[in-house]
N, C-alpha and C positions, 0 to 999 in steps of 0.2 A: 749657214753651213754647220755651225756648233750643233742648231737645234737637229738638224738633220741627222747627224754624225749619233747623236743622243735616240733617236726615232732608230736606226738601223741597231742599235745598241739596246735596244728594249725590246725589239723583234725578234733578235739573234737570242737575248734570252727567252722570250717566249716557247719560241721552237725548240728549241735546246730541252728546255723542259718539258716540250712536247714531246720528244724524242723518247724520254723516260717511262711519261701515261701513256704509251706507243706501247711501250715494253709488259706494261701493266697490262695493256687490252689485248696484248698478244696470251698472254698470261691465264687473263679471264675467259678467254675464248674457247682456249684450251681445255680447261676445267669445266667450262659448260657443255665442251663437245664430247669429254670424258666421261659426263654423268648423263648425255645423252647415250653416250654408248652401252653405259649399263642399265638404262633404262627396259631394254628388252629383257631383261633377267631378273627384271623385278628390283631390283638395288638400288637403282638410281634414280624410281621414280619419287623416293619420300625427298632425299638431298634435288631435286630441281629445284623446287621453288626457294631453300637457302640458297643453292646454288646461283640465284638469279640475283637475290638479294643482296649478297657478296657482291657480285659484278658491278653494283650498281656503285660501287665504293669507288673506283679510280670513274668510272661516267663523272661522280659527282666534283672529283677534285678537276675535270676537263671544265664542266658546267662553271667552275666558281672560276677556274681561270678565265674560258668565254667572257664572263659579265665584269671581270674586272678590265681585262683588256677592251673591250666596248664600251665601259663605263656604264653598264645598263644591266639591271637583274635581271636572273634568267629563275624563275620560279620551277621549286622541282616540281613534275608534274607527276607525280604516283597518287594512285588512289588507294583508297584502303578497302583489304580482300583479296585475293590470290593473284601475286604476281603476273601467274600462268594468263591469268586476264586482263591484265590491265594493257592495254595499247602503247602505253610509254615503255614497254620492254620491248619491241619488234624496233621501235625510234631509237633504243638504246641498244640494244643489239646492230643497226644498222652504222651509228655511229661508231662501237667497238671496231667493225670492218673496217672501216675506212679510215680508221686512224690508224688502225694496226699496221694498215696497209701503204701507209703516207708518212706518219709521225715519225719513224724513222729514218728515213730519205730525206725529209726537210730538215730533221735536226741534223744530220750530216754535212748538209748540203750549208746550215746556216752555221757550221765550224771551220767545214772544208774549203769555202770560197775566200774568207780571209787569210787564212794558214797557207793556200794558195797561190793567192795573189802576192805575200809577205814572200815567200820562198820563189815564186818567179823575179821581183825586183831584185831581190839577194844574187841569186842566179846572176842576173842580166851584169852584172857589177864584180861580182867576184870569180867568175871564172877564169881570168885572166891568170888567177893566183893557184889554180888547181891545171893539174901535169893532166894532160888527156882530156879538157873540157870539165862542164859540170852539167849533170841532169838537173832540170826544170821539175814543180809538178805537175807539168804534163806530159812527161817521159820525152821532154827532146833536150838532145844531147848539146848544150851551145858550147863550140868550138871555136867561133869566129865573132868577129860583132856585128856581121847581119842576122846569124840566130838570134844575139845576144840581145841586138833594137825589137826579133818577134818575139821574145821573152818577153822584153819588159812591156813589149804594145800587150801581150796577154793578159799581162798581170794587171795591167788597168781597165782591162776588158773585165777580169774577176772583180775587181774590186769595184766599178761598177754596178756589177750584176749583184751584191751587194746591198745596192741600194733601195732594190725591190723587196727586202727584207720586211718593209713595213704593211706591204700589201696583200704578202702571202701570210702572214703572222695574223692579217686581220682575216683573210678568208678562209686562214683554219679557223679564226673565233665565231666567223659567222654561218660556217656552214657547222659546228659545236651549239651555235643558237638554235640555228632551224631545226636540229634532230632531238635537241634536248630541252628547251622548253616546252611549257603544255600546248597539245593540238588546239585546234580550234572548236573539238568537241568538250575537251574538257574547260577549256575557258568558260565556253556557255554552260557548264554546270556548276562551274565556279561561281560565274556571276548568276547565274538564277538563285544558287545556296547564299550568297551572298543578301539578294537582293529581299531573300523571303526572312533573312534573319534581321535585316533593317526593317522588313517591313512590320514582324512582328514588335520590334522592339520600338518601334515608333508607334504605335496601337498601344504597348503596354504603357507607354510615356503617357500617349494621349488619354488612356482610360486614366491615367494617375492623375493626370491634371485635372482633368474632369471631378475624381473624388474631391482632392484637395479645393476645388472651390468650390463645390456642392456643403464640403464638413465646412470650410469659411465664411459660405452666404449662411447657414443654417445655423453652425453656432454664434456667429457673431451679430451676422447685421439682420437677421432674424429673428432673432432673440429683441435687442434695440427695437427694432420696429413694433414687433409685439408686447414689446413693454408702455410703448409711447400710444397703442393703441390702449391697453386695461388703463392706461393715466389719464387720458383723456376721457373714456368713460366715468371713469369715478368723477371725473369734474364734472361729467353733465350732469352726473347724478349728485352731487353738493352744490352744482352751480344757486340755486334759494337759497338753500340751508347755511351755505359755511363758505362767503366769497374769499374769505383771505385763504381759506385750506386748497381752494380752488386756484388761487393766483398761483400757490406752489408748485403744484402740479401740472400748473401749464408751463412754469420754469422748467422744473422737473422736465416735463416731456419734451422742451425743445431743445435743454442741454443731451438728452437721450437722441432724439434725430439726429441732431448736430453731430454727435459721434458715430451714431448709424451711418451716416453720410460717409466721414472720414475713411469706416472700415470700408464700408463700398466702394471710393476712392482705392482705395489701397488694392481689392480685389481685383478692381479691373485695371490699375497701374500692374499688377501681374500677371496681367493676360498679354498686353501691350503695351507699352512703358506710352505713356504721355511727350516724352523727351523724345522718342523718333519719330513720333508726326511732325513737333512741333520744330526739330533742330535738323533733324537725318541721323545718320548715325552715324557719321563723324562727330557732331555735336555732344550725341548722346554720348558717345565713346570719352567724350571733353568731360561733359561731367561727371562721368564715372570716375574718371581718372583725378577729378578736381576732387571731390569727396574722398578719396580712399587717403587712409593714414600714411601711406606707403610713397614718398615723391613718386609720381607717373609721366613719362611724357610721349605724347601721341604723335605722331607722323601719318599722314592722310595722303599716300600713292595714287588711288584711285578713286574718287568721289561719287561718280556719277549713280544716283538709283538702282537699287536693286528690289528685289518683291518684298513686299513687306515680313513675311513668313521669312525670308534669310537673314533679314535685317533684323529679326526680332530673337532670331536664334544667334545670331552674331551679337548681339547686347547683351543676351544672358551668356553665353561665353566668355564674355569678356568680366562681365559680375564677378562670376563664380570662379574664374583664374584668378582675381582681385580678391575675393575673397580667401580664399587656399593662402596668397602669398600673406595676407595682412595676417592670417594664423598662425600659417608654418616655415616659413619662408626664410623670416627675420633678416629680409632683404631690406637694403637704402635706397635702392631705387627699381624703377619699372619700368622696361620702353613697350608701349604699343605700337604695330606697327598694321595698319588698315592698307590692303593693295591688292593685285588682281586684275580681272578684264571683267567686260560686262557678262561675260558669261561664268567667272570666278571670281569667288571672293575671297581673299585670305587674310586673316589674324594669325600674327608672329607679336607672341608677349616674351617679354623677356625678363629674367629678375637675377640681382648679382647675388641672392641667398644661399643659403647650405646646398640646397642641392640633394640627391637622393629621391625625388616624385618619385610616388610607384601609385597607378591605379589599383594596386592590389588590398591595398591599405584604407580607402576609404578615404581621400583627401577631394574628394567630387570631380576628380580625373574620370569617371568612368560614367558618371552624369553626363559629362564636356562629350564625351566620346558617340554617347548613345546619341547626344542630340545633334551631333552632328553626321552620325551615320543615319539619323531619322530623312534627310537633304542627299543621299549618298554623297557625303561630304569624306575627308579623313582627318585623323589625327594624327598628329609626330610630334611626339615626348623628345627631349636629351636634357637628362635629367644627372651630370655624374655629381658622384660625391664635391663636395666644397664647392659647386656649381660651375659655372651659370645655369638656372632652366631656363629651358627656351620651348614654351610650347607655341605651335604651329597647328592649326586649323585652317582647311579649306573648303568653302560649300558651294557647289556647282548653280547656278542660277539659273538654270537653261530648264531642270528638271520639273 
């Protein structure tokens, strides 16, 4: 009943305040239809598109109430370029109407019914003590105590009625969604812009990797090989002449392979870590976390297989948030936390350091970011001052 009584008590404010952005769209309506009117005189047609722009100002304070009451964002949908054109001003004009048109009658309605129902039970009680009966708020006069039992039956009828507070408060929120978030045109050009700026930026990733182990194989384990290649000439060519200058040189050149080898190792440990063939990456996740100077401790929600291309970007994620913290962090400890479904994967790293991450600064936050939009994956920072950060990645498996 508490929690009920609390539910009707958070509606009643709802609408109440709706009652207000009611006042405001009546307001803006006004002023649109004003600068429509001087539009034929030439005056009014430069102030439209401010004028629309303004209006948009109490839309937007309905929109944040909407998504807060829902618990769910409601993304503003304008595009950029003339109002005049944009399709989300006929959606936000349509809303202005209908709030204009309701917002105040519900906010009334959601002060009037308890004020009401309070003053009929008062009524039903104390008339006995007033000379000539007492008016109810419903204009009837109780003179007797059969009025005075349909008084107070009313007044529980109000108060009651009440309790539908919480349903009408969500269907102003949800008919505040349908008009004022983005259509389903501008979604699809949201997510094509979307997808063409991951796609690009996953190409420029890919073209960067590519350099960086072309300049890797070429200066390092190129170089090596080609050294072990002129050593080994020379020895065939002193092999008569000079066998001890020769024994060196075959030293020589095997301690050169031998590190050729190494760098080559190394090379292709960076395309694909070793550690998630051979452990998964839960395992791999283990020894990341074993190695880092930073205590770590891993938690494994969801185990099962994913593509190796998510699994490989989910280890270098985890690297490179490991390394970020061992830099700048100056954290004592670090939870991973690996979990998901098989068609999602998410890493929630956490560390008790200073706090403050900004992608903006170069701390390989914008690396994390790109290679996980490369997966149409996301990132989510909260980073406050004196901490915790808590970065959260998720990358879709499906795609």
């Amino acid at each position: 009943m508490t929690t009920r009584l609390r539910e009707c008590w958070s509606a009643a404010r709802y609408l109440l305040v709706g009652a207000g952005t009611s006042l405001l769209s009546i307001f803006a309506l006004v002023g649109l239809l004003a600068v429509l009117l001087l539009c034929p005189f030439g005056v009014g047609i430069p102030s439209l598109a401010p004028a629309i722009k303004l209006a948009r100002r109490p839309v937007g304070i309905d929109r944040r109430r909407a998504a807060r009451r829902l618990g769910e964002a409601i993304p503003e949908p304008y595009r950029d370029g003339s109002p005049l054109k944009d399709p989300a001003t006929r959606r936000d004009l349509a809303w202005l109407a209908i709030h204009a048109a309701t917002g105040m009658l519900l906010g009334a309605v959601a002060i009037g019914l308890p004020l009401g129902a309070v003053q009929q039970f008062v009524t039903a009680f104390v008339w006995p003590a007033v000379p000539g009966g007492l008016e109810g708020s419903l204009g009837i006069v109780v003179t007797s105590w059969p009025t005075a039992a349909l008084c107070f039956v009313s007044g529980i009828a109000m108060a009651a009625a009440a309790l539908v507070y919480p349903r009408v408060a969500r269907w102003q929120a949800r008919t505040a969604k349908r008009l004022l978030e983005p259509g389903p045109d501008a979604v699809l050009a949201d997510r094509v812009a979307e997808l063409t700026a991951t796609r690009a930026a996953a190409l420029e990733a890919h073209g960067a990797e590519l350099r960086r182990i072309e300049r890797d194989l070429h200066d390092g384990t190129q170089a090596r090989i080609a050294a072990v290649v002129l050593q080994l000439g020379i020895a065939g060519q002193l092999y008569d002449r000079d066998p001890a200058t020769v024994r060196d040189l075959l030293v020589k050149a095997q301690d050169t392979a031998t590190d050729a080898l190494a760098e080559l190792r190394t090379v292709v440990r960076s395309i694909y870590p070793p550690l998630l063939s051979e452990r998964g990456l839960a395992g791999a996740v283990r020894a990341l976390a074993e190695r880092t100077p930073v205590p770590a401790a891993v938690t494994v929600e969801y185990e099962t297989g994913r593509p190796a291309a998510v699994e490989a970007a989910a280890y270098f994620v985890v690297a490179e948030a490991l390394a970020n913290i061992t830099k700048h962090a100056d954290a004592s400890t670090v939870d991973i936390k690996l979990g998901g479904t098989a068609s999602l994967l998410t890493l929630e790293i956490r560390d008790d350091g200073r706090g403050g991450a900004d992608e903006q600064r170069g701390s390989g936050l914008a690396g994390i970011r790109r290679r996980a939009e490369a997966f149409d994956g996301t990132l989510t920072l909260t980073s406050p001052p004196g901490g915790p950060t808590v970065l959260r990645v998720e990358l879709p498996c499906g795609s």
